[in-house]
Structures are given as C-alpha cells and as structure tokens.
C-alpha angles and dihedrals in degrees: 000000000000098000089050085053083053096049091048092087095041087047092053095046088049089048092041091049084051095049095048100087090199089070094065100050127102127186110278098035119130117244153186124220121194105192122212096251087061103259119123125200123176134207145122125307111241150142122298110249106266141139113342093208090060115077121228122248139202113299120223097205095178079068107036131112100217141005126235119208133178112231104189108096084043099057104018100212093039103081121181144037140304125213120209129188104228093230078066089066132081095177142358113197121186114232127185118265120263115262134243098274091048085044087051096050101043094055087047089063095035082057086037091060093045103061087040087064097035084054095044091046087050087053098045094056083044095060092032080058086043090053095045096053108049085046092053091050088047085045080049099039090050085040092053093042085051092058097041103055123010085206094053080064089102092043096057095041079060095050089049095052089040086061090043089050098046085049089060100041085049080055089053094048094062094039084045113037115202089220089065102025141037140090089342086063099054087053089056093046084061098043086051091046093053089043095045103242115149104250107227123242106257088051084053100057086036089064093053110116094226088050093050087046105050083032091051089046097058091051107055080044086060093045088049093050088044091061096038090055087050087053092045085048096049097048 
C-alpha cells in the first residue's frame, strides 16, 4: 500500500506529459490550430524565419511562446509561414501527413498557379506596352498637328482627351461589366429607391454621369472594334 501511495505522483506526471499534446510534437509535423476565436488553419511546424547565417536548432515546443507553421502545401497560392503566440491557440492537434497522391496533386496546382500568374503577369506588361504605345503616337499625332498648324492645337488636346477618356472608360468596363451592369441598372436603382431599399455602393458609382459617359464611350468603342473585326473576317 505504501509504495503504491508513492507511485501515485510519478503516475500523474506520466499521465499529465501524455495528455500535453505539445510534448509530442517535433518540428515537421502537420498540424492542425484551432485558434481561440474558433478559426482553425493547418500546416507544417517549423522555424520562424530568422537569420539565414544562424543555423536552427531543436525546438522544445512544450516551452515555446509561439509556434511557427508553413502554410504552403496546405493552401497552394499562399507560400510562407505563419507565426502564432501561444496565448492565440485553444487547441493544436497532430494529424498524419498527406500522401503521395495528395502530395502530387497539391504541387500540380501549386505549378498550375504559377504559370497562371507567370502568364497573367506577361499579359498585364503587354497590355501595359499596348497602352504605351498607342498613348505615345496620340502624344505624337497631337504633337505633329500642333506644328503644323497653330489653329489644329484644339484639335489635337481633344484627341488627346478623346484617347484619355476612352483609357478610363476601358477601366470602367472591366470594373463594370456590361453583362452585369448597365440601363437596366439604372432602372433597379430607382425601383429600390421608390421601395426604400438602401442602393448598394457599386450601383451607386455606377450611376455617376462621368462614370455613364466614359463608361458609355468604351463600349461603343468596343461595338465598333467587334464589327470591324466581322468585316475583316468576311473579306
């Protein structure tokens, strides 16, 4: 009996180092976080991002602060670590590590999105040169006019506005989509106005006669272009 009474405080502190989960966790492992708020993320323990010159050492994570995970094989497109007071954190809970399909699979679409953003990047600066250039031959066009004939100086300002204004209406055709917006909302924004709904803030701008006009500009421009290209297409 009185051995057993002795056993009894070696026999909690075994059972309390079993039930901390934070004594069983090594570095790598996957993981699950449930914060306190009652939000969860999951990813891989690993070092806080530090200097690189230093090498990392062996992580007590029964006596950290704060955990440090690696998201990116959890959410392909978001790359990196995240960094989380332990205060932050109801609960961590170890889960196995994804298998080779899900591996597979995860580092395809990983590769996926980064093409996808290699080709949208080379897309953006095309149409960014697209844009330059026919600017700087307007600039030239307005600049020649100019020269030529002191009088044709209005003419090319307003080719040159003309060109601005067809940019930015270009800008609100792709924040405004014709095929979502256009006269019929205008026509809700009123119902909603007689029936006293609050009109939400897109519709709003969108109702703002610079904005119809610029917005109206681009897209008889793009009409116009549309039935050029049919007529190119039937000779």
């Amino acid at each position: 009996m009185k051995h057993s009474l002795l056993l009894l405080p070696l026999l909690a502190s075994v059972a309390f180092a079993q039930d901390d989960p934070w004594k069983t966790l090594t570095k790598g492992d996957r993981v699950q976080i449930t914060f306190r708020s009652g939000n969860s993320i999951m990813g891989n323990l690993a070092n806080k991002p530090a200097d690189p010159r230093v090498p990392p050492g062996a992580i007590d994570y029964a006596a950290v602060t704060e955990v440090t995970i690696d998201v990116s094989l959890e959410y392909p497109g978001l790359n990196g670590t995240m960094t989380i007071p332990k205060k932050e954190i109801k609960e961590i809970r170890k889960l196995g590590n994804l298998d080779a399909a899900s591996m597979k699979k995860i580092q395809e679409e990983m590769l996926r999105m980064k093409k996808q953003a290699e080709a949208d990047e080379a897309a953006r600066k095309a149409s960014e040169a697209d844009r330059d250039k026919t600017a700087k031959a307007a600039r030239e066009a307005a600049d020649k006019a100019d020269k030529e004939n002191s009088g044709d100086k209005e003419k090319g300002a307003q080719l040159l506005k003309d060109f601005n204004d067809l940019q930015e209406g270009k800008k609100l055709l792709q924040r405004f989509p014709p095929e979502k917006y256009g006269p019929q909302t205008l026509k809700d924004m009123a119902d909603m106005a007689v029936r006293k709904q609050p009109v939400p803030l897109d519709m709003r701008e969108f109702a703002d006669p610079e904005v119809q006009r610029l917005w109206t500009l681009a897209l008889n421009a793009q009409k116009d272009e549309k039935k050029k290209e049919k007529v190119e297409e039937k000779k």
